[in-house]
C-alpha positions as CSV (number, residue, x, y, z in Angstrom):
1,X,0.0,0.0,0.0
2,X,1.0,3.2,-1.0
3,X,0.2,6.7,0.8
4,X,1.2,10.0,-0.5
5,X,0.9,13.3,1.4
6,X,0.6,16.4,-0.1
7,X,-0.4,19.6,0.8
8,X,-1.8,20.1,-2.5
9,X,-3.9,17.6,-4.4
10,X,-4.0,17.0,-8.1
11,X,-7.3,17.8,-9.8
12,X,-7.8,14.6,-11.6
13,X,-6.8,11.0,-11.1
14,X,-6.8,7.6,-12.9
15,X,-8.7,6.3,-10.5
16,X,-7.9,2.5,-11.5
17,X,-4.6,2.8,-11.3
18,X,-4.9,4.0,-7.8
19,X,-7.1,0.8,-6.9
20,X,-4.4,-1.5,-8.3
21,X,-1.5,0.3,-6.6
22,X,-3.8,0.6,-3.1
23,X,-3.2,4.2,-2.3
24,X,-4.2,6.2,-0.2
25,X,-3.6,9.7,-0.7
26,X,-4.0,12.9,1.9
27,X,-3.8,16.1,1.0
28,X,-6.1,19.7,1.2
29,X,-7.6,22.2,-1.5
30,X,-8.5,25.1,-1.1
31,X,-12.0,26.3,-1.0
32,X,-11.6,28.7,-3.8
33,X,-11.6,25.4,-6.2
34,X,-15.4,24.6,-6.0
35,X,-16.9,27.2,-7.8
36,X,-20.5,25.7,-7.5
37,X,-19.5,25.2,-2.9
38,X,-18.3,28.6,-2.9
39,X,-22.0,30.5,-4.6
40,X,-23.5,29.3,-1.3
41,X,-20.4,30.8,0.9
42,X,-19.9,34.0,2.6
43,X,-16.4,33.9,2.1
44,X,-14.2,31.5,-0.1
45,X,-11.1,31.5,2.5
46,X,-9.4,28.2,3.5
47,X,-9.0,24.4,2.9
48,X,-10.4,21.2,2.3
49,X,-8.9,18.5,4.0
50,X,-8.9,15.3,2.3
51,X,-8.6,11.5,2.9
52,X,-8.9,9.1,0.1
53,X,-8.2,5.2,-0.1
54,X,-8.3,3.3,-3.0
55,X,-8.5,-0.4,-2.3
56,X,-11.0,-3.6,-2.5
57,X,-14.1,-3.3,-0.8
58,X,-15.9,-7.4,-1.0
59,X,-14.1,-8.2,-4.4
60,X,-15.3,-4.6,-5.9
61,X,-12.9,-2.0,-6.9
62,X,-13.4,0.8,-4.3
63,X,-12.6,4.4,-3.5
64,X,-13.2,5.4,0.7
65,X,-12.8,8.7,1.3
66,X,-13.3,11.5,4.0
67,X,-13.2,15.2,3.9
68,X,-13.4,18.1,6.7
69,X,-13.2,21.7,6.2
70,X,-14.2,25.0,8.0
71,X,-16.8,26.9,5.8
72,X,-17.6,30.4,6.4
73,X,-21.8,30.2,5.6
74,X,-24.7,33.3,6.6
75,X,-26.5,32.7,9.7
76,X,-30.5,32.5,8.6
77,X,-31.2,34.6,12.0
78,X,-29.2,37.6,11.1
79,X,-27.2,37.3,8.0
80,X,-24.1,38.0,9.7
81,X,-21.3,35.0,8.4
82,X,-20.8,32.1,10.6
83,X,-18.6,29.8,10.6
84,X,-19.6,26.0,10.4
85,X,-17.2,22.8,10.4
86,X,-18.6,20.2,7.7
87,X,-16.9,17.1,7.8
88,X,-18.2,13.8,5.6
89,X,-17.4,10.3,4.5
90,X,-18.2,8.5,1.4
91,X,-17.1,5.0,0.0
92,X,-17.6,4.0,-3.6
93,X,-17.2,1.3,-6.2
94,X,-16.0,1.9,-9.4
95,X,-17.8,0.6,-12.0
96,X,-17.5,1.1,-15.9
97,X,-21.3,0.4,-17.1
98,X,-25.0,-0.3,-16.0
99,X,-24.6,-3.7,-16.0
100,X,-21.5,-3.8,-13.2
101,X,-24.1,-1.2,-11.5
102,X,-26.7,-3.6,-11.0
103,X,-24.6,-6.1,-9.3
104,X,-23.1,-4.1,-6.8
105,X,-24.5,-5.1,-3.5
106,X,-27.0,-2.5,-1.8
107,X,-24.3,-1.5,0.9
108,X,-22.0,0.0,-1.7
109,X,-22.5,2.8,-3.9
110,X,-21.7,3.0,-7.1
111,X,-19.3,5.5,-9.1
112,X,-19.1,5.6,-13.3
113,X,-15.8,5.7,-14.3
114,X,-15.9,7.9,-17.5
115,X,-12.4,8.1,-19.1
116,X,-9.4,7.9,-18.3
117,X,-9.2,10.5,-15.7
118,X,-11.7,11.4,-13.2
119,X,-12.4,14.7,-11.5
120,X,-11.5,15.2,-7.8
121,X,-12.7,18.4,-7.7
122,X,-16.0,17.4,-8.6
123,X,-16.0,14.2,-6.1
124,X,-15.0,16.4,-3.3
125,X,-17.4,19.0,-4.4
126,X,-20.2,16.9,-4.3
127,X,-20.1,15.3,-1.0
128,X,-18.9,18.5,0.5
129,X,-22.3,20.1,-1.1
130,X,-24.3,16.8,0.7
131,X,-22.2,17.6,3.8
132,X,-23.4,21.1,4.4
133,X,-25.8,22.0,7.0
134,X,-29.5,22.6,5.9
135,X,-29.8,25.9,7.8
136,X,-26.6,27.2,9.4
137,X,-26.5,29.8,12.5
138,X,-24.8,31.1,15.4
139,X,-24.3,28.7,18.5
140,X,-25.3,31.9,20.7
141,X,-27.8,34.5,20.3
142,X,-26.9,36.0,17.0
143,X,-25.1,39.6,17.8
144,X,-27.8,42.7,17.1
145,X,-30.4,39.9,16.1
146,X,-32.6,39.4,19.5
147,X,-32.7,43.3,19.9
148,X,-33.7,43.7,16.7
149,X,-36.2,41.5,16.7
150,X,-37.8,42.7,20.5
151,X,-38.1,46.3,19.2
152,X,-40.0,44.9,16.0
153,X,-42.3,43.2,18.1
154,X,-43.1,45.7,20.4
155,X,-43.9,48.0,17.3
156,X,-46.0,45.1,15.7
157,X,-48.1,44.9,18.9
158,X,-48.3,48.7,19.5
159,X,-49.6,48.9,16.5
160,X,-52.1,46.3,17.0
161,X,-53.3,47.9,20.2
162,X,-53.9,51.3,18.7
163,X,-55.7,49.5,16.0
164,X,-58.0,47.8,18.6
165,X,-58.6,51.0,20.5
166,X,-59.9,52.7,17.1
167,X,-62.1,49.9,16.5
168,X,-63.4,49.4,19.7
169,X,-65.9,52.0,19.6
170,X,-67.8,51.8,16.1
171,X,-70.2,54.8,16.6
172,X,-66.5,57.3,16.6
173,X,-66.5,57.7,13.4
174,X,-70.2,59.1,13.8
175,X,-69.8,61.1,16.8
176,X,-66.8,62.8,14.7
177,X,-69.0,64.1,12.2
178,X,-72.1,64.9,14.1
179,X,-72.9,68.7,15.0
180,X,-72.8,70.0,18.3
181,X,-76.8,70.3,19.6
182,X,-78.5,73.5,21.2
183,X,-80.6,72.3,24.5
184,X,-84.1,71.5,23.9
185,X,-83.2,70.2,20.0
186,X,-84.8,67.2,18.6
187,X,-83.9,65.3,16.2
188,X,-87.2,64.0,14.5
């Protein structure tokens, strides 16, 4: 078994040959790679740490893998970045057609080789996409959010209670418009 560290990975792979040679290979990107990861970041600063083994997994060829990284996301709450740790693991078998997909065994999932080389960046970017929180926010109360909020809700039910007042009386509007009366008038 082979391992190679690197602190930079290659973007594509004969993935293959790295079954038959058993490597495993560690090494990081850098977030600024995944262009489709980094439209849903607030900021496009760091790395991607990456683990990958390629080996036999029950007489299939097979790629483990396992990635962690630091993402800088926007809270929901108040829009303000947060930072959120995403970590994920995945384990594949390659397979070349439909046919070699249908006997794969439930537990394992399977991966189309296409070509010679296959695209890391896209692997990586695709379970890293799966990995990511559906809603991310601050641990804490969110900075100016909870004040925020209190002040728009005491408006809201100001504003509600003035509304009620007004409509609490339904003859105002008439008494509003109606002349002042002189003692001893009727009104017929």
């Amino acid at each position: 078994m082979q391992t190679q560290l690197s602190d930079m990975l290659s973007e594509s792979l004969n993935f293959v040959r790295q079954v038959e040679r058993k490597r495993t290979i560690e090494g990081v990107y850098p977030i600024s790679k995944f262009t489709r990861l980094g439209e849903t970041l607030a900021s496009k600063v760091g790395d991607v740490s990456v683990k990958l083994e390629f080996g036999d997994c029950v007489g299939y060829a097979c790629l483990r893998g396992s990635i962690s990284a630091k993402l800088v996301t926007e809270c929901q709450r108040c829009l303000d970045p947060v930072e959120t740790t995403v970590t994920g693991s995945f384990k594949f078998a390659l397979v070349h057609d439909e046919e070699e997909f249908d006997q794969l065994p439930d537990e394992l999932e399977p991966y189309l080789i296409e070509g010679e080389e296959q695209s890391l960046i896209d692997l990586i970017e695709d379970e890293l996409l799966l990995s990511l929180p559906m809603v991310t926010v601050h641990e804490g109360a969110c900075s100016n959010f909870m004040a925020i909020k209190n002040k728009a809700v005491k408006a809201a039910m100001q504003i509600e209670r003035d509304a009620d007042k007004k409509a609490s009386n339904p003859f105002a509007a008439l008494k509003a418009i109606q002349k002042p009366s002189k003692k001893g008038d009727k009104i017929n």
